[in-house]
N, C-alpha and C positions, 0 to 999 in steps of 0.2 A: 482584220482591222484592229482588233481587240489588242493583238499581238504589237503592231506597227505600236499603237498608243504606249503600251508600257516601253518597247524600245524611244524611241521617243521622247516620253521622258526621264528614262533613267541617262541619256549623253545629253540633254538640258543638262541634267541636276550633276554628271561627272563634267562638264564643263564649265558650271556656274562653279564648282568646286574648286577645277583647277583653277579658274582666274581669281578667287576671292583669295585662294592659299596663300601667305606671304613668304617672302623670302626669308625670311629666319626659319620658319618651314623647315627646308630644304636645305639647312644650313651644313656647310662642307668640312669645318672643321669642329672641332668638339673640345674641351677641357674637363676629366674625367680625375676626381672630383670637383666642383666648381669651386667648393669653399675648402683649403685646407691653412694646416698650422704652420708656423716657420717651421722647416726642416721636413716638411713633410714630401712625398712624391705627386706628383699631377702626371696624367695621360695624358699628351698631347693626338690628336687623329684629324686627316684632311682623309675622308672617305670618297672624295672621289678622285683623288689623283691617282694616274697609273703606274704601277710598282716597274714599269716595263721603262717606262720614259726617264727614270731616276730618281733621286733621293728627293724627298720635302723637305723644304728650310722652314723650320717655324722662328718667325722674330717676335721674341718679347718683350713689351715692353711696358713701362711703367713705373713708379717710384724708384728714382736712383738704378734704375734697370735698362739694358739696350741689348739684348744681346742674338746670336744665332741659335738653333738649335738644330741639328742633323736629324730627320728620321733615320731609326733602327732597324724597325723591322714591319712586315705585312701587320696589317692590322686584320681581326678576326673579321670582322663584318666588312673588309674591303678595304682599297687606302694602304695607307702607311699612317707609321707613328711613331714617335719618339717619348720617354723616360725623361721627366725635368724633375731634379731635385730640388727643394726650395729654400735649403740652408743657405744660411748670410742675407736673405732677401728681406726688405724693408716689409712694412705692413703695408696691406695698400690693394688698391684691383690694379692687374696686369690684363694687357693686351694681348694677343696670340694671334698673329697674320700668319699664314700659310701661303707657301707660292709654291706648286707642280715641279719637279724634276723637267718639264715641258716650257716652263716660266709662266704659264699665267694659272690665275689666282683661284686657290681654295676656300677666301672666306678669310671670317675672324672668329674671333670666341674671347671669353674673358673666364679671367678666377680670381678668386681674392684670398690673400695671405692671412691669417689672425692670428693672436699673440697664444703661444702655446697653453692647454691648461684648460681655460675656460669655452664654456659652450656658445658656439657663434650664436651673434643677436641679429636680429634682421626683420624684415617686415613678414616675414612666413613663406617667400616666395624669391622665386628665380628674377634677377629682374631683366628685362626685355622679352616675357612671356607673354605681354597682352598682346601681341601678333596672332600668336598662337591659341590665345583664347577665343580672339575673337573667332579665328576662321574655324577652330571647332563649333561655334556657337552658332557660325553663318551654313556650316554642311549641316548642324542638327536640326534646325529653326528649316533647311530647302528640306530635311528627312521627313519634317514633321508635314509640313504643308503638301508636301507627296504624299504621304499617308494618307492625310484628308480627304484630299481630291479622289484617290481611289477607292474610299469607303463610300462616300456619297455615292459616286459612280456604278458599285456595286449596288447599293440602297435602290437606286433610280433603277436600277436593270432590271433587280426583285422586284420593283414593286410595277414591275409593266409601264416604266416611260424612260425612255432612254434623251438624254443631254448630249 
């Protein structure tokens, strides 16, 4: 019974998990670094497209910007990925859509260009990360109140009255 209980609520609390998770989560393409300089290089990566099915097209875009980008090569943790240089590009955040060698869609991501020289200003943080916060906050916050319940639980057992 004891057993049942903890199974139980540990796929409550991995299923309250998965549905609170948001899709930025789980997001398919990546821009490695997110902030860089004119001239600088960015990682483009769609980690779930299959290397098998064909090449990833990343299109970017953005200030005075349209363009394709071919993936290169495997990317280490899965995917594909292509090498974007950012000489002659305006200042500004670009877009990165990713589309499968299969045709459908890996996601977006975003980077922003800055003016060589000086250290990026910003608000201290990535932005479109409160997805992400939140849902760390919502697995800690279902961790915490699992923990409770099974301390009392044990409490009540010791003290000879079970709930």
């Amino acid at each position: 019974m004891k057993a049942q209980k903890v199974l139980v609520s540990t796929a409550l609390g991995v299923g309250l998990g998965t549905l609170l998770l948001p899709t930025a989560a789980l997001a398919d393409t990546t821009v490695s670094p997110a902030t860089t300089p004119v001239g600088g290089t960015v990682v483009l990566t769609a980690t779930t497209c299959n290397p098998k099915s064909g090449d990833v097209i990343f299109r970017v875009t953005g200030p005075d910007r349209d363009q394709n980008v071919r993936s290169t090569t495997a990317a280490a943790g899965g995917g594909l990925s292509a090498e974007l240089f950012t000489a002659g590009f305006t200042l500004g955040t670009y877009t990165v859509a990713a589309t499968c060698g299969d045709g459908s869609s890996a996601g977006s991501a975003t980077f922003t260009v800055t003016p060589i020289g000086a250290a990026p200003a910003g608000a201290g943080g990535g932005a479109g990360n409160t997805g992400l916060l939140a849902a760390g906050g919502a697995l800690a916050g279902a961790a915490a109140l699992g923990t409770t319940v099974l301390l009392r639980r044990r409490r009540r057992a010791a003290a000879g009255t079970v709930a």
